[in-house]
C-alpha positions in Angstrom: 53.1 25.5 12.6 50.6 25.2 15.5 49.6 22.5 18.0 46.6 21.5 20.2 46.9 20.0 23.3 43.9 18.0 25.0 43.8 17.2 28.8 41.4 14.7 29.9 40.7 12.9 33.3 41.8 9.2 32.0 39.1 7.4 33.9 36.3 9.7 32.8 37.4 11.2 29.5 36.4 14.8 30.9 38.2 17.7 30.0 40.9 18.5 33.1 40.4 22.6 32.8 43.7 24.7 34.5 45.9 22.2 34.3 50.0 23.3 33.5 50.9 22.2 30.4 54.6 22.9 28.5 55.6 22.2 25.4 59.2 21.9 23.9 60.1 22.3 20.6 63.3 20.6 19.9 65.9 19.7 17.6 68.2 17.1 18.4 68.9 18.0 21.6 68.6 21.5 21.2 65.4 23.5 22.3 64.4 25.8 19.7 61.0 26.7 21.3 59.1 26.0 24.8 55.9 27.2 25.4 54.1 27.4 28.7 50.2 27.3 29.3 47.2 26.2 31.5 44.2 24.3 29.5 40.8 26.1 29.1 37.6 25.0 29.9 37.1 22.8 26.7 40.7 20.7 28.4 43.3 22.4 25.4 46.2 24.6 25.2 47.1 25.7 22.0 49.3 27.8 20.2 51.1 29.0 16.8 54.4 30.5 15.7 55.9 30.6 12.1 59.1 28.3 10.6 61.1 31.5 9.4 63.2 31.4 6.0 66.1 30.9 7.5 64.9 28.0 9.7 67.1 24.6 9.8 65.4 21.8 8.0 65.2 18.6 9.3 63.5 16.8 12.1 62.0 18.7 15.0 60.0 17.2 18.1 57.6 18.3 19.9 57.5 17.3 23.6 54.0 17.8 25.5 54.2 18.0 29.5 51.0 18.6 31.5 50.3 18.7 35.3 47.4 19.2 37.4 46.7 18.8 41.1 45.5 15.5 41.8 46.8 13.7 38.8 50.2 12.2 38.0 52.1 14.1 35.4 52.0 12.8 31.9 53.8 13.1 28.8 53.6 12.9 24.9 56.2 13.5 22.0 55.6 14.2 18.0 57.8 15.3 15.4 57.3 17.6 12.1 59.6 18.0 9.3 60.9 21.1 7.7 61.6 21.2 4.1 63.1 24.4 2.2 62.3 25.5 -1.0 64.3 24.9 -3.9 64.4 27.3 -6.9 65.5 27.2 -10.2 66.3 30.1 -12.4 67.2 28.7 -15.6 67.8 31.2 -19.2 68.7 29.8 -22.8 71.2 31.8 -24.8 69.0 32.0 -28.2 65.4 31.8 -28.5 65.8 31.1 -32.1 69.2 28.6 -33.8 69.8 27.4 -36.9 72.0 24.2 -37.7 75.6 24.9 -37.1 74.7 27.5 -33.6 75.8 27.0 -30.3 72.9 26.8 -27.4 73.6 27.2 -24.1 71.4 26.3 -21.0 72.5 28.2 -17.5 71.4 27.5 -14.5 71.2 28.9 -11.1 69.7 27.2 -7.7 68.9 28.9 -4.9 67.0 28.4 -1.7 63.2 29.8 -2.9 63.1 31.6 0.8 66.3 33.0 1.1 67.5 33.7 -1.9 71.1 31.9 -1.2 72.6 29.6 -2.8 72.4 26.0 -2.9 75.9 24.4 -3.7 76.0 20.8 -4.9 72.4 20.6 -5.6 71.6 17.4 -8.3 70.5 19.0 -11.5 68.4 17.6 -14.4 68.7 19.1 -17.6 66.8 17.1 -20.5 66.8 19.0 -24.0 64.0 17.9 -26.3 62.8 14.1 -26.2 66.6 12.8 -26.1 69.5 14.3 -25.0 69.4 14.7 -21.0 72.2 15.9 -18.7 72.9 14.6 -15.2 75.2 17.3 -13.0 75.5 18.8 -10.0 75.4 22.6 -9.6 78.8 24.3 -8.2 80.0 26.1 -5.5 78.1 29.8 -6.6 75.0 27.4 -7.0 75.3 27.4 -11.0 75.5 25.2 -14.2 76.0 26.1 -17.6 75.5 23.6 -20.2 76.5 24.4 -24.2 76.3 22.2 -27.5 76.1 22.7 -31.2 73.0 22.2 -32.8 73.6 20.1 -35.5 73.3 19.5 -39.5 70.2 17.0 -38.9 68.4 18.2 -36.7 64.7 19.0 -37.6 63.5 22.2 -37.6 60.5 22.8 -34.7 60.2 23.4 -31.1 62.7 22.0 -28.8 61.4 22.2 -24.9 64.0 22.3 -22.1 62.9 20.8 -18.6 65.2 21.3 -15.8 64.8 20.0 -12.2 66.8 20.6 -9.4 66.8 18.5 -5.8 69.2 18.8 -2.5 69.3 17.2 1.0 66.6 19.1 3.4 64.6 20.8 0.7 61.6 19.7 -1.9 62.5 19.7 -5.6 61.8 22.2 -8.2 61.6 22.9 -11.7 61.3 24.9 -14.7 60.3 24.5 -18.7 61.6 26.6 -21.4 62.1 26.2 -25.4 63.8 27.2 -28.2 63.0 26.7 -31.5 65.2 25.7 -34.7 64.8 26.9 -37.9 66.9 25.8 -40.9 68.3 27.8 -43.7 67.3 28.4 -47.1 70.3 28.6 -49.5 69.0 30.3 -52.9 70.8 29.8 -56.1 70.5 31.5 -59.3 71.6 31.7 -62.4 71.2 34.5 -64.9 70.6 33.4 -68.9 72.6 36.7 -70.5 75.1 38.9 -68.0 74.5 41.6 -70.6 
């Protein structure tokens, strides 16, 4: 994340060069950077740091203080958002069922950054065009979701889509398939057995 600050003379719109300016990054009312500078000879301060993985999300202001001899102090505030990274690890049992095989779906959601998990995250499972499952992923981050793939269902492709979405991070998801085959029965019947 970075920030530019511009100081200017208010009556004249020049650029107010060596002017004290501090800036407070803050969440809630916590102060989770400050940053102290003079302006340059274009009027700005700026600077850049980097939101770790293991940063909080939420709300974070950014409160802008500048002073310079001769001029009332002034003040500004902003705010950013941080959002984490879902990710969604996702495995079918069988690539390949026939009718009368169980398939199973598991699922795993952890934070795309860190790598830990994400308890109570809302999960999405749809299989195929119809069946979809609503859930929400326990407290080791996982889901596992089986049925039996039945009598009547057509043979083909059969894509899985899963998508996963908690408080303070952006969705994710993942596609997959599996494909059903049916089974031949063969029959036959000899004329003479000798």
């Amino acid at each position: 994340q970075n920030f530019t600050v511009k100081i200017l003379d208010p009556a004249t719109s020049e650029n107010v060069v060596g002017a004290y300016v501090v800036v407070k990054i803050m969440q809630g009312n916590t102060t989770v950077n400050e940053y102290n500078g003079s302006s340059d000879n274009l009027g700005q301060y700026s600077q850049s740091w980097k939101i770790l993985p293991n940063t909080s999300s939420g709300i974070y202001d950014v409160v802008v203080a500048a002073s310079a001899d001769g001029y009332q102090p002034a003040s500004l505030t902003g705010s950013f958002e941080v959002q984490r990274q879902l990710l969604v690890e996702a495995s079918l049992l069988k690539r390949l069922v026939v009718p009368g095989d169980q398939q199973t779906v598991d699922v795993k959601v952890v934070d795309a950054n860190t790598k830990e998990i994400v308890p109570g995250a809302d999960v999405v499972a749809k299989i195929g065009q119809k069946k979809g499952y609503n859930i929400t992923s326990n407290s080791s981050g996982a889901y596992s979701h089986s049925w039996n793939i039945s009598s009547d269902i057509p043979a083909g492709k059969y894509n899985v889509m899963v998508k996963a979405s908690a408080d303070g991070y952006q969705p994710a998801s993942l596609k997959g398939s599996f494909e059903v085959q049916r089974q031949l029965l063969v029959e036959t019947a000899l004329s003479n057995d000798l």
